[in-house]
C-alpha positions, -999 to +999 in steps of 0.1 A: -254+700-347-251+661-344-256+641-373-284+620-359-314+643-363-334+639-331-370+656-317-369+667-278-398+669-254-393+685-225-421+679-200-430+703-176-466+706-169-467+699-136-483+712-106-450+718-087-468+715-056-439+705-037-417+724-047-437+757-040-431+774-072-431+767-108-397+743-114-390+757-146-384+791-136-366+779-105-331+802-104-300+779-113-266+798-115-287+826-122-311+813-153-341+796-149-345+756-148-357+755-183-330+777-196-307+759-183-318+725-193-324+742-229-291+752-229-277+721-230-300+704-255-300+728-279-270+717-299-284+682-301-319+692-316-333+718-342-367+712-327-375+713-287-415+709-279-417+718-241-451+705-228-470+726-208-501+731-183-515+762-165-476+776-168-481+777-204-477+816-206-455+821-177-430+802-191-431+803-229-425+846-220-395+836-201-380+808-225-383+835-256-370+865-234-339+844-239-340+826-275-366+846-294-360+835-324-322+815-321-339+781-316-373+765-332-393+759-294-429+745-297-451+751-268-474+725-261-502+731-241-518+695-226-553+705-213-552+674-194-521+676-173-540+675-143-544+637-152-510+631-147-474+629-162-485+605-185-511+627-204-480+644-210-457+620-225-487+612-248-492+648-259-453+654-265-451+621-284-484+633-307-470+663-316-433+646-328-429+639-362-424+605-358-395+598-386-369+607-360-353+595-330-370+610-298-356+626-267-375+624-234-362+652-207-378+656-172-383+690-162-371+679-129-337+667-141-320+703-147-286+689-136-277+663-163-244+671-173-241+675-214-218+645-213-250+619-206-265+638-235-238+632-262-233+595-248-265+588-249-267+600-287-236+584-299-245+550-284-282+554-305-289+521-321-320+520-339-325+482-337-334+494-299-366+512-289-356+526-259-318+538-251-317+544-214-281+556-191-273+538-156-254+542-135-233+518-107-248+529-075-236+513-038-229+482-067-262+480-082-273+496-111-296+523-113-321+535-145-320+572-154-330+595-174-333+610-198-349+585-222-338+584-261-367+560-280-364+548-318-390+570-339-415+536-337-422+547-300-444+572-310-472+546-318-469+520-289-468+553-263-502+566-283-518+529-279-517+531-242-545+549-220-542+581-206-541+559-172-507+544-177-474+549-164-444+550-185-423+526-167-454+502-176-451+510-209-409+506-207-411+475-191-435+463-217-407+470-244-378+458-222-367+432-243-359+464-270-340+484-242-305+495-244-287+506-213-256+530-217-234+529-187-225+565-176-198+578-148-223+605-137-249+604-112-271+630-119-291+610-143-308+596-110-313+632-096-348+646-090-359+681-083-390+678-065-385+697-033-366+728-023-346+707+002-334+687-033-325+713-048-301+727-018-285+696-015-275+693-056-263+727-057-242+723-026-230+691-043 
């Protein structure tokens, strides 16, 4: 367990309509999406709060046919998802505790190696809201994810309207962002469509 206590949201209430099937249970070296996404952040949390829509059962039955009762998991139903991701983000961030640094992890970004994770974490500064990796692409650089906000986040992501978009609310607070440079492109990897996912794995 790392020293800095942090709180982890995973969001995956989408509709996955591109994709065809739920992303989250997609099969990745034989595990679903989820799992192994979990995985990974599990030695960096005590507390993951996976936020879900219609999947909410479907997927909480898969993710404890694996942990039962190995990890503390929260799943967060947002009734709204259907509004968008950032209903999400507001219902992950209202159900952190708000004294601890926060994790933001895409369920779309399964591939993040756990080397962004733990240089993402070690480079933490609170005086920073938002902690963010890049990376050098073609010689410009690129934002990733996932996000790592100071525990003060919490209240400016609430403020905002379910109608927002959270690089609105990012750029809003930019003069508080922290980028961490990382060797490792996958931060800029998204899994939206089954052609994606074919040409990650083959990578």
């Amino acid at each position: 367990m790392w020293v800095l206590m942090l709180e982890i949201i995973i969001l995956s209430a989408g509709q996955s309509s591109r994709m065809g099937s739920d992303k989250a249970l997609i099969d990745i070296d034989g595990i679903p999406a989820i799992v192994h996404i979990i995985n990974k952040l599990i030695a960096l949390s005590d507390h993951i709060y996976i936020i879900l829509g219609d999947n909410l059962y479907t997927v909480q039955n898969e993710v404890m046919a694996y942990y039962e009762n190995s990890v503390v998991i929260s799943f967060i139903h947002n009734e709204l998802h259907k509004k968008g991701m950032f209903s999400s983000v507001k219902k992950g961030f209202s159900s952190v505790s708000g004294k601890n640094p926060i994790m933001l992890q895409l369920i779309d970004q399964p591939f993040i190696s756990q080397r962004v994770y733990e240089e993402l974490v070690s480079n933490y500064d609170p005086k920073f809201l938002i902690t963010q990796p890049s990376y050098i692409k073609n010689g410009i650089k690129r934002s990733g994810h996932p996000l790592l906000f100071a525990p003060a986040f919490k209240d400016i992501v609430l403020s905002y309207s379910f109608d927002s978009k959270l690089n609105d609310v990012i750029k809003d607070n930019n003069e508080s962002r922290k980028f961490i440079k990382v060797n490792d492109d996958s931060i800029l990897h998204n899994l939206n469509t089954k052609k994606d996912l074919n040409k990650i794995m083959r990578k």
